[in-house]
N, C-alpha and C positions, 0 to 999 in steps of 0.2 A: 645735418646734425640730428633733427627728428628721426631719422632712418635711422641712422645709430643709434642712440636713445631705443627706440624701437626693437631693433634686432637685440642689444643686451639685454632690455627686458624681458622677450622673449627665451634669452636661453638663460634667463634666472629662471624664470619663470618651469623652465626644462628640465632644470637641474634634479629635481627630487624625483623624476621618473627616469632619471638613468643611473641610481642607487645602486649598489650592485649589494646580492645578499652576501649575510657570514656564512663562510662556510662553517661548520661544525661539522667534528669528529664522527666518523662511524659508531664508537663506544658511548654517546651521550646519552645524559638520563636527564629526567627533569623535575625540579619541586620547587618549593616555597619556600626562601634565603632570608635566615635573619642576620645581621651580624652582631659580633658581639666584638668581647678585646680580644684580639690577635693571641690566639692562633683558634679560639671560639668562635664557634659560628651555628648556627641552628637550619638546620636540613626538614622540612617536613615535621618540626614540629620535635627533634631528636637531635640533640646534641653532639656534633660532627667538630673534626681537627679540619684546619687548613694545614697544606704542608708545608714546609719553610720555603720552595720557590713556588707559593700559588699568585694563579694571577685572576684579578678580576677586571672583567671587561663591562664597560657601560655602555648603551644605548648607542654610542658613536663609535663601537670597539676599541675605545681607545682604554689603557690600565689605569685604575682608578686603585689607590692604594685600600685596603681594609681597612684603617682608620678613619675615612675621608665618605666612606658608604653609609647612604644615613637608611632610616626606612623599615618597613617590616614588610614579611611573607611578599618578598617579591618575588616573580614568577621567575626561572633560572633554569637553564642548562646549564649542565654540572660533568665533569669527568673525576673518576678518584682514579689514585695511583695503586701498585702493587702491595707499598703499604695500608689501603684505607684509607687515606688521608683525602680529601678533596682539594685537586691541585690547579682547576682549570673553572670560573664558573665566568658564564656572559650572562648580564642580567638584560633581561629582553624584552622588544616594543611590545604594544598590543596588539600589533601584525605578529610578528613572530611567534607571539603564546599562545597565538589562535591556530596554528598550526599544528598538527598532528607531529609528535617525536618521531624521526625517522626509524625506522627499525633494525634491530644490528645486524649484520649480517655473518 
């Protein structure tokens, strides 16, 4: 029973070093996210649309409604659509924003 005990502990223990990263889009850009009321939202400090299917992704990648996002100038990778619109933002660990933005190619 100890062994057991033993071995789950261990791979709890494991678990956050077999994380796997987001992938993110070739086209990402990155700044500082405020939200505001739906369909406002603050970019860098500049007043941006979200587009009627955006999604936002938190810390778990998982969609987290625009309503329900609290917080200021959070660090963010961001994609806009054909329109302008910002249609894609993950708000990111401080692993992630310590990372250089990939560059497009």
């Amino acid at each position: 029973m100890r062994r057991l005990f033993a071995l789950l502990l261990t791979l709890m223990m494991a678990l956050p070093a077999l994380a796997i990263d987001r992938p993110f889009p070739a086209n990402i850009l990155r700044g500082k996210f405020t939200p505001g009321y739906f369909p406002d939202i603050t970019l860098d400090g500049k007043p941006r649309q979200l587009s009627p299917s955006a999604r936002i992704f938190n810390q778990d990648n998982r969609i987290e409604m625009p309503a329900a996002v609290r917080g200021a100038d959070l660090v963010v990778n961001y994609t806009v659509d054909g329109m302008g619109y910002v249609d894609r933002i993950w708000i990111l660990t401080a692993d992630e924003a310590a990372q250089p933005v990939p560059a497009a190619k």
